[in-house]
C-alpha positions as CSV (number, residue, x, y, z in Angstrom):
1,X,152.3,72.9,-64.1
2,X,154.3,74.4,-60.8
3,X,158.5,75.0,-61.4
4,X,160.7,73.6,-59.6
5,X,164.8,74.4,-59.1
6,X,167.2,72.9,-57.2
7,X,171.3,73.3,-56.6
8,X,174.1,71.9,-54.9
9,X,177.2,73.0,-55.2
10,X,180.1,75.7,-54.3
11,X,178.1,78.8,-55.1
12,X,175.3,80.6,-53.0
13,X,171.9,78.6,-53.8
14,X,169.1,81.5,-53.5
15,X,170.6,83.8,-56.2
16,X,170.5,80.8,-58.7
17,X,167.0,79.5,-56.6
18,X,165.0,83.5,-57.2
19,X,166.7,83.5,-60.9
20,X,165.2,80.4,-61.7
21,X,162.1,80.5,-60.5
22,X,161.1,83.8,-61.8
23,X,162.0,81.6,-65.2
24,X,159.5,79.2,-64.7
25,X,156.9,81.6,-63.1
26,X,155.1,81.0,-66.7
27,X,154.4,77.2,-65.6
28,X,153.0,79.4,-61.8
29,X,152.4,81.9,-59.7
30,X,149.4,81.3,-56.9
31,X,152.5,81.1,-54.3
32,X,156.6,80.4,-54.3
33,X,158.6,79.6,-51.6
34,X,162.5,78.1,-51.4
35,X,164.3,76.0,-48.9
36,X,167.8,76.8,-48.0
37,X,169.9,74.1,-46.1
38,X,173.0,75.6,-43.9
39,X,173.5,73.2,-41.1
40,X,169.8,74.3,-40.2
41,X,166.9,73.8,-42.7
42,X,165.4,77.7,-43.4
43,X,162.3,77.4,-45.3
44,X,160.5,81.0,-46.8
45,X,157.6,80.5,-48.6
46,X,154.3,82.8,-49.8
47,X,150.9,83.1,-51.7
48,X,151.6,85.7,-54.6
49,X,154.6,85.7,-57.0
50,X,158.0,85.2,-56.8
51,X,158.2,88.8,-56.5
52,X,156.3,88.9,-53.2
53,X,158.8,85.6,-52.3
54,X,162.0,87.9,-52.6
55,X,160.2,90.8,-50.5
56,X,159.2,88.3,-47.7
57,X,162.6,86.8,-47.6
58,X,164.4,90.3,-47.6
59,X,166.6,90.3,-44.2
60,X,166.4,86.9,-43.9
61,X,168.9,84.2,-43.6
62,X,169.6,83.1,-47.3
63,X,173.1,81.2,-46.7
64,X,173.7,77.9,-48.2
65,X,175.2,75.8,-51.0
66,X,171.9,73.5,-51.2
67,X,168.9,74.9,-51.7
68,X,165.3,74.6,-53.6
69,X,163.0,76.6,-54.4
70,X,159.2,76.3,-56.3
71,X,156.3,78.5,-58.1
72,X,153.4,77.2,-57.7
73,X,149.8,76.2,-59.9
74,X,147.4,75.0,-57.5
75,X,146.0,71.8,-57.7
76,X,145.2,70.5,-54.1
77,X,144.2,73.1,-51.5
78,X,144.2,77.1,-52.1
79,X,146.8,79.5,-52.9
80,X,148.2,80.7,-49.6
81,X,150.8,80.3,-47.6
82,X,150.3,76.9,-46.0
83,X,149.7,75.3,-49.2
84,X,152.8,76.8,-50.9
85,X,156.1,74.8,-51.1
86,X,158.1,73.4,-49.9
87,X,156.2,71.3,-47.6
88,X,157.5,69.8,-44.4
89,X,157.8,66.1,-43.0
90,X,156.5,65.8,-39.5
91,X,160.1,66.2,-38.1
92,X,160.8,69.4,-40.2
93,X,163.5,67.8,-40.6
94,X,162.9,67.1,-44.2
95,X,161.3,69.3,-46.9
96,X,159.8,68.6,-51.0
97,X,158.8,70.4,-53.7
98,X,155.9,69.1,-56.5
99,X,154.8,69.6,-59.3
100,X,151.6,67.1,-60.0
101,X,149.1,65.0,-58.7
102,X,149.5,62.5,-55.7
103,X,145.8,60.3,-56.3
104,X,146.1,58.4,-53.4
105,X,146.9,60.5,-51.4
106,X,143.9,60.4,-49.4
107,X,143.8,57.0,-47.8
108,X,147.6,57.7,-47.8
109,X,147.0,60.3,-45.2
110,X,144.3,58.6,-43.4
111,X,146.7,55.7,-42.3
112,X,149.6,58.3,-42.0
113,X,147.1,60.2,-39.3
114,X,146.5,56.9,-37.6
115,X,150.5,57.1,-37.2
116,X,150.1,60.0,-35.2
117,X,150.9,62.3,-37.9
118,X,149.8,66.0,-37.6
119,X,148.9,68.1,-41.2
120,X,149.3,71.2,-41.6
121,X,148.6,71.8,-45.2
122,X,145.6,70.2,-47.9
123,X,148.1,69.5,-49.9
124,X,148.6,66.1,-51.5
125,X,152.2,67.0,-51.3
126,X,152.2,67.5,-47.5
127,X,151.3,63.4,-47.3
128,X,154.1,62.4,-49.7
129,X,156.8,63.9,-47.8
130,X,155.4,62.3,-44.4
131,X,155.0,59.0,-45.8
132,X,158.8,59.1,-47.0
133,X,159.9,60.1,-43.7
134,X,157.7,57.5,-41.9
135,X,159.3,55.1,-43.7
136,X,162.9,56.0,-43.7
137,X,162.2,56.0,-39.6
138,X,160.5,52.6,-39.6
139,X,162.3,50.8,-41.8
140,X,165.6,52.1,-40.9
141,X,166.6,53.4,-44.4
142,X,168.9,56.1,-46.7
143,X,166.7,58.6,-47.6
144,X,167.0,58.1,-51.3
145,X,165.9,54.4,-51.0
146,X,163.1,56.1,-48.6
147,X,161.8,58.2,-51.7
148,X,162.0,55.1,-54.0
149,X,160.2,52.8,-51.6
150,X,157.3,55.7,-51.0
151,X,156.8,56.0,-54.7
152,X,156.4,52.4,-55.5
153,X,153.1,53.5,-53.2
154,X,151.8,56.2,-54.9
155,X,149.4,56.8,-57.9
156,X,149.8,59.8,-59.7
157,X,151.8,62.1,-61.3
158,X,155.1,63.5,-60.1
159,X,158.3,65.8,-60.0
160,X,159.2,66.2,-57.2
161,X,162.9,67.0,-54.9
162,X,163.7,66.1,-51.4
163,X,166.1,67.1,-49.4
164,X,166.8,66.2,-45.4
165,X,169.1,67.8,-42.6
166,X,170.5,64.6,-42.2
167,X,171.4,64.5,-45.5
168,X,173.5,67.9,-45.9
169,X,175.4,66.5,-49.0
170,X,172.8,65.3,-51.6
171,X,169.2,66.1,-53.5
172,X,167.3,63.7,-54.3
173,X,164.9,63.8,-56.9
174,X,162.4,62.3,-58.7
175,X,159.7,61.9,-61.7
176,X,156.7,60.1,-63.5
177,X,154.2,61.8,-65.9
178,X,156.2,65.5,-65.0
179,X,159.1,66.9,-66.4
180,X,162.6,67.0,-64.9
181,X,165.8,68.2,-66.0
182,X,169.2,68.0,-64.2
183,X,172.5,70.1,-64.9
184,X,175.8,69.4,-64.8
185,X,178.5,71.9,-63.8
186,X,181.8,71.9,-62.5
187,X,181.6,70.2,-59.0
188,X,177.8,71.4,-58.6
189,X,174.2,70.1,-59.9
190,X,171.1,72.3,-61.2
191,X,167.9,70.9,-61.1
192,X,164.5,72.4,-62.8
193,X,161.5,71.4,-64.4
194,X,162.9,72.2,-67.7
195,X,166.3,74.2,-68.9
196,X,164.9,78.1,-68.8
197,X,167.0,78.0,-65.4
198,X,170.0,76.0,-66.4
199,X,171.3,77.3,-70.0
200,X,173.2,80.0,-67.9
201,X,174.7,78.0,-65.9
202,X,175.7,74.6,-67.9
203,X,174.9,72.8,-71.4
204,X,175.1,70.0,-70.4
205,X,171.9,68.1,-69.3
206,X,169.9,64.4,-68.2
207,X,166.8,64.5,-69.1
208,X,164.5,62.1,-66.1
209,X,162.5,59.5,-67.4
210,X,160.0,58.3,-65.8
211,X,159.5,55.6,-62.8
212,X,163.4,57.4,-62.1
213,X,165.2,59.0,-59.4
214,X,168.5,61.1,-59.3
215,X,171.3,60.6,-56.6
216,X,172.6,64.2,-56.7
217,X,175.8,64.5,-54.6
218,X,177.6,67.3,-53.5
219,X,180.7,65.9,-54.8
220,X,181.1,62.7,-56.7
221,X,178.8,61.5,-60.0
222,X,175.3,61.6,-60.8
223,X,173.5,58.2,-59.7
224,X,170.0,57.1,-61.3
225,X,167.7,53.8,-60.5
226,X,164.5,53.2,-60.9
227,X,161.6,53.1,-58.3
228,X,161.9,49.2,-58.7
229,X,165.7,49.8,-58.0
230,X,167.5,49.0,-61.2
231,X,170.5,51.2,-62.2
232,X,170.4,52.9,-64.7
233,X,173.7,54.9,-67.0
234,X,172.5,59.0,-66.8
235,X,172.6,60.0,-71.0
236,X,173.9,63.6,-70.8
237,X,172.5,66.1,-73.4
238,X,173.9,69.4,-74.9
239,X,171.3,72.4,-75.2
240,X,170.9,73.9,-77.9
241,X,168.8,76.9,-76.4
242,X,169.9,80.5,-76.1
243,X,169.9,82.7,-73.1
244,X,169.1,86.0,-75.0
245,X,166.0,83.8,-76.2
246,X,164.7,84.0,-72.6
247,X,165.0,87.9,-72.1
248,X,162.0,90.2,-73.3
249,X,164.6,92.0,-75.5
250,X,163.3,95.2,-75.0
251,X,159.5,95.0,-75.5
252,X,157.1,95.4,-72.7
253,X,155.7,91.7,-72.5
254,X,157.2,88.3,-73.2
255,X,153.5,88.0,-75.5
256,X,154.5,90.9,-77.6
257,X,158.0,90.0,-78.0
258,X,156.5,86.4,-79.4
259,X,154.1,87.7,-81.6
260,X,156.9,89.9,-83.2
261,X,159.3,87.0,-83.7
262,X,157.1,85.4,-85.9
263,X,158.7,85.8,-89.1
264,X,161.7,84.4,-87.5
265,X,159.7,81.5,-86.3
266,X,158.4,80.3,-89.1
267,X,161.5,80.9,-91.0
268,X,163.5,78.5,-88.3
269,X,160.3,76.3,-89.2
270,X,161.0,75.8,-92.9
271,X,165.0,76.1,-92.7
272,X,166.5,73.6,-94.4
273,X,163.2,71.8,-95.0
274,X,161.8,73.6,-97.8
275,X,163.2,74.6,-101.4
276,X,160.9,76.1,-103.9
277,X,163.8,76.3,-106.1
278,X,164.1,73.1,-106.3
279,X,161.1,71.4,-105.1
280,X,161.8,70.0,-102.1
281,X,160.1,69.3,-98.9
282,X,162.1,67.3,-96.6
283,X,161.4,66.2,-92.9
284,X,163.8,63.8,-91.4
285,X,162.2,63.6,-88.5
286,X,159.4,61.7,-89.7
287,X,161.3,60.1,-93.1
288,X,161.5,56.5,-91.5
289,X,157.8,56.6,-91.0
290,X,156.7,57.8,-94.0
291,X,155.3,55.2,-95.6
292,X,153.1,54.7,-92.6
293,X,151.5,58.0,-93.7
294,X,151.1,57.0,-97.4
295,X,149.5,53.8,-96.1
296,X,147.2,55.2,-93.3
297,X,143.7,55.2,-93.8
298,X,143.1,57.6,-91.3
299,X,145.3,60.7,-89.3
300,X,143.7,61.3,-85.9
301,X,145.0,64.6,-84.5
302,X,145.3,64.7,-80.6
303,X,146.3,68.7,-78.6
304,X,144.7,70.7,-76.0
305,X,143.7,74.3,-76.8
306,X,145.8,76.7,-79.2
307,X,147.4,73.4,-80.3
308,X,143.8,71.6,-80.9
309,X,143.0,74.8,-83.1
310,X,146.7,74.1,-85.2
311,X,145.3,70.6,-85.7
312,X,141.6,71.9,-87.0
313,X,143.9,73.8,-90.0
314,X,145.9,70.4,-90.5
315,X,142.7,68.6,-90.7
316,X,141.8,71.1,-93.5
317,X,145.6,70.9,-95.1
318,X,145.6,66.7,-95.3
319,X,142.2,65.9,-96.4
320,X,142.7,68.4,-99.4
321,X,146.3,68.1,-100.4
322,X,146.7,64.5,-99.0
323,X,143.2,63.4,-99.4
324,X,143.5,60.9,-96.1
325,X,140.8,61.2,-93.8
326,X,141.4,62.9,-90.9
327,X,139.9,63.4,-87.1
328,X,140.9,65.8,-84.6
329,X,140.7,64.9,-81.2
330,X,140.6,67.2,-77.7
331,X,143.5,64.4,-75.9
332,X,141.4,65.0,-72.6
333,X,138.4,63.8,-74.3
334,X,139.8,61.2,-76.6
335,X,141.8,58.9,-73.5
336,X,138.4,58.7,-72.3
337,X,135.9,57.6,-74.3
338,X,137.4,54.2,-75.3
339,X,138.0,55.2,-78.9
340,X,138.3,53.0,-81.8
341,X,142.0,53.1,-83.1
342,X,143.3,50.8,-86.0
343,X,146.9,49.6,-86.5
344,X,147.0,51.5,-89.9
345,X,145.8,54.8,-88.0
346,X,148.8,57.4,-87.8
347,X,148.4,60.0,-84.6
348,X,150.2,63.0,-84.1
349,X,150.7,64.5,-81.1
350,X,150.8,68.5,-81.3
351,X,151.8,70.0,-77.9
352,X,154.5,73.4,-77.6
353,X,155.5,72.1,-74.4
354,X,155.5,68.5,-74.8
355,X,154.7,67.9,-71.7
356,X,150.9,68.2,-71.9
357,X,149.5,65.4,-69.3
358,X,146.1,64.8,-71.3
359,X,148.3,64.7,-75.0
360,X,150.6,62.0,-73.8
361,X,148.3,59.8,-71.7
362,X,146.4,60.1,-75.3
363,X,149.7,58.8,-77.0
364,X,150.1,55.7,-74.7
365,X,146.7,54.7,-75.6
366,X,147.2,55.1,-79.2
367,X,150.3,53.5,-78.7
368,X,148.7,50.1,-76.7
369,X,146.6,50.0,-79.7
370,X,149.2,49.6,-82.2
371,X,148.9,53.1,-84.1
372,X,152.1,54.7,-85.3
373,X,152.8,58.3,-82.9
374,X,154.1,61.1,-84.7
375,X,154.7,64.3,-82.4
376,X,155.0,68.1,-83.1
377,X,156.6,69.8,-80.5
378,X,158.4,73.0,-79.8
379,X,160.7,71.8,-76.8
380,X,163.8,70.0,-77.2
381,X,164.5,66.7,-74.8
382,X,160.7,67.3,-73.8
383,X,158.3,64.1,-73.0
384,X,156.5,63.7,-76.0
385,X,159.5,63.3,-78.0
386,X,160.9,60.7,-76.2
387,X,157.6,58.8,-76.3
388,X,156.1,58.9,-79.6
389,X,158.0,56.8,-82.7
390,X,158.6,59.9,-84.9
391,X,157.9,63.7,-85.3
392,X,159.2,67.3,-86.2
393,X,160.4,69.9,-83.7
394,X,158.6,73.6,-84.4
395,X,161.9,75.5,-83.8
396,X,159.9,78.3,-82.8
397,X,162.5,78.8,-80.2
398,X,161.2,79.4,-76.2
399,X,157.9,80.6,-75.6
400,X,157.6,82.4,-72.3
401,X,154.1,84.1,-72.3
402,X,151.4,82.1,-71.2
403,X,149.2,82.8,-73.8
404,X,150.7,80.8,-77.0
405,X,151.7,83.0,-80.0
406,X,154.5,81.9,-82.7
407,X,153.6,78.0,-81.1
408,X,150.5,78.1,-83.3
409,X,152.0,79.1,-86.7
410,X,154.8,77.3,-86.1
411,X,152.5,74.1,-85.6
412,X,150.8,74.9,-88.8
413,X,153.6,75.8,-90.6
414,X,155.2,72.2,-89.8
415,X,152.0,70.7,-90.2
416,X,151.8,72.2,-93.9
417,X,155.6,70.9,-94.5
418,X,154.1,67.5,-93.7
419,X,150.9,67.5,-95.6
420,X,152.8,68.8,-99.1
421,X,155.4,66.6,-98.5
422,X,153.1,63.5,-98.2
423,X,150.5,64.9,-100.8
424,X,154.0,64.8,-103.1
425,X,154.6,61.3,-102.3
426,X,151.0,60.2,-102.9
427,X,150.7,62.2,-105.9
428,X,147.3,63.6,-105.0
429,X,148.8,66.7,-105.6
430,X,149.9,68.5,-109.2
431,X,153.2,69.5,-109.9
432,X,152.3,72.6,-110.7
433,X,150.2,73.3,-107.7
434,X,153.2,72.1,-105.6
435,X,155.5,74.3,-106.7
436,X,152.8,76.9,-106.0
437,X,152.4,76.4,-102.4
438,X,156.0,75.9,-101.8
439,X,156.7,79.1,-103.3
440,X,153.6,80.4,-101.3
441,X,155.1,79.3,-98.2
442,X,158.1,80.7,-98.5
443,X,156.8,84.4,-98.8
444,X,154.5,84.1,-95.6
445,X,157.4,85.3,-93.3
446,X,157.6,88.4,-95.4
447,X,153.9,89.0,-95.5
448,X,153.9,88.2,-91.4
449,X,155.7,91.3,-91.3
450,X,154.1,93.5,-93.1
451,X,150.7,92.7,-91.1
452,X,152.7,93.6,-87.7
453,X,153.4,97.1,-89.3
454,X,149.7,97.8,-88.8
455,X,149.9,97.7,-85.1
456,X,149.1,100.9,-84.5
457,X,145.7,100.2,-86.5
458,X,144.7,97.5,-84.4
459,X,146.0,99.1,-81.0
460,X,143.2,101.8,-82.5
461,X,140.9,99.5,-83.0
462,X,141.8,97.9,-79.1
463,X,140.8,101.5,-77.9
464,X,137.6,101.3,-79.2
465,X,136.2,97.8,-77.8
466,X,138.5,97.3,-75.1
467,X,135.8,97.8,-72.4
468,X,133.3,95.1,-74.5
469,X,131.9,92.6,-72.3
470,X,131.4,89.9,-75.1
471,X,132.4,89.3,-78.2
472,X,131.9,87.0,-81.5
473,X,134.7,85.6,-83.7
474,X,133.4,83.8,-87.4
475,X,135.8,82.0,-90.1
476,X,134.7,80.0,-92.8
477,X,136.7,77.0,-94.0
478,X,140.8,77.6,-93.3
479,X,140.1,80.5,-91.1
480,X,137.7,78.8,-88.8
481,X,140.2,77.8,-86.5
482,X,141.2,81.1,-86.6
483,X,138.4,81.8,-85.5
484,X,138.3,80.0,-82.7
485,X,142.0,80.7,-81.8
486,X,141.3,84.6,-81.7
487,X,138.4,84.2,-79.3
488,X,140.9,81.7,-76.7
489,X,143.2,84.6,-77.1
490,X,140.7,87.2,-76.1
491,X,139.3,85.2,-73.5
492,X,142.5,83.7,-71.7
493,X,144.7,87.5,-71.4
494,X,141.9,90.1,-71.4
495,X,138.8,88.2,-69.2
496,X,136.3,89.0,-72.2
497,X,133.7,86.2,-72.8
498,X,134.7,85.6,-76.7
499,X,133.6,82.7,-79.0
500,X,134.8,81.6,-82.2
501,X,132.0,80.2,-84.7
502,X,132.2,78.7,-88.5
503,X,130.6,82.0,-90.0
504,X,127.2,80.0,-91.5
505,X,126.9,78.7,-88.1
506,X,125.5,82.1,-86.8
507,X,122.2,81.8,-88.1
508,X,121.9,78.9,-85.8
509,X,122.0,80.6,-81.7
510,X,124.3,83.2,-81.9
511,X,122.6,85.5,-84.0
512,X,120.5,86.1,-80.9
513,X,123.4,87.5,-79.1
514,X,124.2,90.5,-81.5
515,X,123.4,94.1,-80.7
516,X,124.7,97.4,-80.9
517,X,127.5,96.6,-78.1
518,X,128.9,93.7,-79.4
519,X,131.4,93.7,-81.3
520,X,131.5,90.8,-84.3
521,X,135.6,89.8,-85.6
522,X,135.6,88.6,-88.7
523,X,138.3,86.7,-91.0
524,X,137.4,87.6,-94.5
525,X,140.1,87.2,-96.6
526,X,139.5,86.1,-100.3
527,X,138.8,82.7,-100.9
528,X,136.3,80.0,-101.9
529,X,133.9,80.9,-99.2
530,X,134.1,84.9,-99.8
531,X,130.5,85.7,-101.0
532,X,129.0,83.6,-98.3
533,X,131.2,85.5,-95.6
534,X,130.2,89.0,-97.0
535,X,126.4,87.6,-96.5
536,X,127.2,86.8,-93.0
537,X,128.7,90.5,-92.5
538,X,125.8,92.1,-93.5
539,X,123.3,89.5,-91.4
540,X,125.1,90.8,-88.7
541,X,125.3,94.4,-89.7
542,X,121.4,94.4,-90.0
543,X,121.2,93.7,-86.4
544,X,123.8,96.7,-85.7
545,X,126.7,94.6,-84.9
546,X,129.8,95.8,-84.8
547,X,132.0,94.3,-87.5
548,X,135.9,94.7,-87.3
549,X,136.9,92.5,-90.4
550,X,140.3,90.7,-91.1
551,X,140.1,91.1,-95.1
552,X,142.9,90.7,-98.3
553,X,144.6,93.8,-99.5
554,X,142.9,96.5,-101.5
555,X,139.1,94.9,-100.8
556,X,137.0,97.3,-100.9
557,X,133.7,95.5,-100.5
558,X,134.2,94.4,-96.9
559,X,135.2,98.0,-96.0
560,X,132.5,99.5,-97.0
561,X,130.2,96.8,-94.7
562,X,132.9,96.6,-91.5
563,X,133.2,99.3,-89.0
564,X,136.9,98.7,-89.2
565,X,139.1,96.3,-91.3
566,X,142.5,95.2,-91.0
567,X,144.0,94.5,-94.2
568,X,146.8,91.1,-94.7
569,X,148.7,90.7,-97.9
570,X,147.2,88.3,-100.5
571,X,147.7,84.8,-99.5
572,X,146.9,81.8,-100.6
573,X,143.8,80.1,-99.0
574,X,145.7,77.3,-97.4
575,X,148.1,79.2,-95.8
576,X,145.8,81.8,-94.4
577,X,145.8,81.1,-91.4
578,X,149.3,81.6,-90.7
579,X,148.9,85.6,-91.6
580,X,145.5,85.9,-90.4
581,X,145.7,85.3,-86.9
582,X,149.1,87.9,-86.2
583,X,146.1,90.8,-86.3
584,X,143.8,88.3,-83.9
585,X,147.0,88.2,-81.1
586,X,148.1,91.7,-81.3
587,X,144.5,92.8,-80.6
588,X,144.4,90.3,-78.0
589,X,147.2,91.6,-76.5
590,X,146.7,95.4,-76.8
591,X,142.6,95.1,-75.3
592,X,144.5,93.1,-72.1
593,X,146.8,96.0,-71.6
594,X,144.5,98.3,-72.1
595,X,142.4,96.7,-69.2
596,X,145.4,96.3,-66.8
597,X,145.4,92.4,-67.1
598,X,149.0,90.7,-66.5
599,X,149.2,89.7,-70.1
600,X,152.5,87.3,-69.7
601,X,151.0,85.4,-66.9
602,X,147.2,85.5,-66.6
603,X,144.6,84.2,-64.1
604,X,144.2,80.7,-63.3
605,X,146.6,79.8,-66.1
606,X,149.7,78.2,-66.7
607,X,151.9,77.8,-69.2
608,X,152.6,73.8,-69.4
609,X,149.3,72.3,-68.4
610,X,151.1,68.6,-66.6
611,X,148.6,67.6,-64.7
612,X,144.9,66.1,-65.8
């Protein structure tokens, strides 16, 4: 949830420390703060942004070729500028940075204070630094074995970094359940939650695993054991990601830039998968395991949030084309309840991150249970990868904005890939109705981009109900979770209470809630459920809702119900979705301008949720 950098090296730290962090400020913002070691330890650190870190540190003593720095998501103890990092050992000789949870950390600290320790902070973090100096003290230990003997004590979650003034020529870090990546340059290491800071700087990566920690000398190789002390050979990576892909290229928000890449997007999704020509659908990520998936008696679907709502459109896309039963699961809900998983079950993991704390702890579960894991991610080298059996990267290519854009049709857009291609195989599916939705698929980038040239419709339309205090979203069948996915986007960049409802659903509470002020979004695009979706409209316009409709090309009966209507190509019903929700986000996104909101990087959010 927080970012974390690191360096040691030749160069100045804090340039590379303030660059990075404003690159993860997506995964935090309540506070930053760095740590700069130059024969003395200087620590700045602040509640606000990394903007307001910078300012505070202006005049200050920044020299120093070790350094790390940290944005901050609070878990334990409020935003200010106690609680941000880095955090001090009782010496001040030694600092950390964390991202995640320490559980214990209570009785932790309650033996630590019968030590004579003094706290400053309420973080969790505070204790784990304390208890690594109290034992490299008492037990007369290096400070990397130190950090390895502290963590065979804690329960949690953790990435964390350490560095000590009588240690002036190495980092150590750290992780379990949080991701860590570590860069190799020329004579000098870069260390960050994940490669947004590093691409500049190196290609070549090691990815932590968990239960590991990182030797990271000032000269010399990169050493890695395990908490339980076993060596282990680092396995360096190249990156494939783009710097330009991390700039806002010219538009005003990272979230407008991402819903404009979408054609792109889901054209990277499809490359060299999909062939209407010759009627091919081919994903070698998930080849090996496929007859798992022509076996399985049931898919269970396991995300949090926009990536739950890509799973609620699979769930539609399998059980017709595929005609397997399927189950879609919130991963926080499902780890939980002791659920009943088979050996013949197949789960797939959606996360953009892949990093998503409730998703994987759902994935080991599964996994303990025997069930084949297939994941969909959007991040290369990420966790969920590495843990499940099989899946498909997204390709959507970094997404920086908090609020998740292209992640969503690029999940469904690899989640169609996978239901046609295993409809195909299981022949539930004609030939000619193949061909069809291949062909289909194909033109949705096209029609993606003829929806964003009505932008300045729907910024119109923003105008109009940007001061609305509530606000209604309904779908019917395949644009139910779009539905649902407009109102989180509403709700999560503009601070407007919105839900999304199955349209038929209305008659049954919220029906009560419509007046003349609210204003009712509706997706109705042709399609099986049309007639029963125009009913709806007018249920709602004989209560004098406001209706701002989502409708196919050239309909005309819709417009002449809705107060305003925002026209999408004609699209098949099954792939829907993917063009119906681009009007959704870039009202979204307009409304939270309109009302001053910090669309990139709003309240109480963060970007990569890593902690339960």
């Amino acid at each position: 949830m927080c970012g974390i950098v690191a360096y040691i090296g030749t160069r100045q730290a804090y340039p590379f420390l303030i660059k990075g962090l404003h690159r993860l400020e997506y995964r935090g913002y309540d506070s930053a703060g760095v740590a700069l070691l130059n024969n003395d330890l200087n620590v700045y650190k602040c509640k606000g942004k990394v903007s307001d870190l910078e300012a505070f540190a202006e005049g200050k003593d920044k020299e120093g070729t070790l350094g790390m720095g940290h944005t901050r998501w609070a878990t334990h103890g409020v935003p200010n500028d106690v609680n941000a990092h880095p955090q001090y050992s009782e010496s001040k000789n030694m600092v950390i940075i964390h991202n995640g949870i320490i559980e214990n950390y209570a009785p932790l600290k309650a033996e630590l204070k019968k030590r004579g320790h003094t706290f400053l902070s309420d973080t969790d973090t505070e204790v784990l630094i304390h208890l690594i100096e109290d034992i490299k003290k008492n037990e007369n230990v290096r400070l990397g074995d130190a950090v390895r003997i502290a963590l065979n004590e804690v329960i949690g979650a953790y990435a964390i970094v350490v560095i000590s003034k009588d240690n002036p020529d190495e980092i150590i870090a750290a992780k379990k359940g949080s991701p860590l990546v570590i860069g190799i340059g020329e004579n000098e290491f870069f260390v960050a939650s994940d490669a947004t800071p590093i691409v500049e700087y190196t290609k070549n990566v090691v990815y932590l695993e968990d239960e590991e920690i990182a030797f990271i000398p000032r000269k010399g190789e990169l050493k890695i054991k395990t908490i339980k002390n076993k060596a282990k050979t680092p396995y360096v990576q190249e990156l494939e990601m783009k710097l330009e892909a991390l700039e806002k290229g010219g538009f005003d928000h990272f979230m407008l830039k991402e819903i404009y890449e979408q054609p792109r997007s889901i054209r990277d999704c499809m490359r060299g998968r999909l062939s209407s020509e010759r009627g091919i659908v081919n994903l070698g990520g998930i080849i090996e395991y496929e007859q798992k998936f022509l076996n399985a008696k049931r898919i269970i679907f396991v995300a949090c949030g926009t990536s739950w709502h890509a799973g609620l459109v699979a769930e539609y896309l399998f059980e017709e084309l595929a005609r397997i039963p399927v189950e879609v699961e919130y991963a926080s809900e499902f780890r939980y309840r002791n659920p009943i998983i088979y050996e013949d079950d197949v789960v797939i993991a959606i996360s953009q991150s892949g990093e998503t704390a409730d998703t994987l702890a759902a994935i080991e579960l599964a996994k303990s249970k025997g069930a084949t894991i297939i994941g969909v991610c959007n991040v290369v080298g990420s966790t969920i990868p590495r843990t499940t059996h099989a899946g498909s990267y997204t390709h959507a290519g970094p997404e920086i904005g908090v609020a998740s854009t292209k992640a969503f049709t690029a999940q469904v857009t690899v989640l169609t890939l996978m239901a046609l291609r295993i409809a195909h195989r299981k022949g539930s599916i004609s030939s000619s109705r193949f061909h069809q939705l291949l062909s289909e698929l194909e033109s949705i980038p096209a029609k993606v981009e003829k929806v964003l040239q009505a932008n300045d419709k729907v910024k119109y339309i923003a105008e109009v109900y940007k001061n609305a205090t509530n606000a209604l979203y309904l779908g019917r069948g395949y644009t139910f979770p779009v539905a649902l996915e407009g109102a989180l986007k509403l709700k999560e960049i503009s601070y407007i209470h919105a839900e999304g409802y199955p349209a038929a659903e209305m008659k049954h509470g919220p029906i009560a809630l419509i007046d003349e002020e609210m204003p009712v979004f509706v997706i109705a695009t042709k399609g099986g459920s049309y007639e029963k979706v125009v009913s709806n409209i007018q249920e709602v316009k004989a209560r004098k809702g406001k209706i701002i409709a989502v409708v196919t090309e050239g309909d005309q009966v819709v417009k002449d119900l809705a107060d305003y209507t925002i026209e999408i190509p004609e699209t098949d019903e099954l792939l829907v979705p993917l063009v119906s929700v681009v009007p959704l986000q870039l009202l979204s996104y307009h409304i939270a301008v309109m009302r001053g909101c910090n669309v990139d990087q709003p309240r109480n959010l963060a970007k990569s949720v890593t902690v339960e």
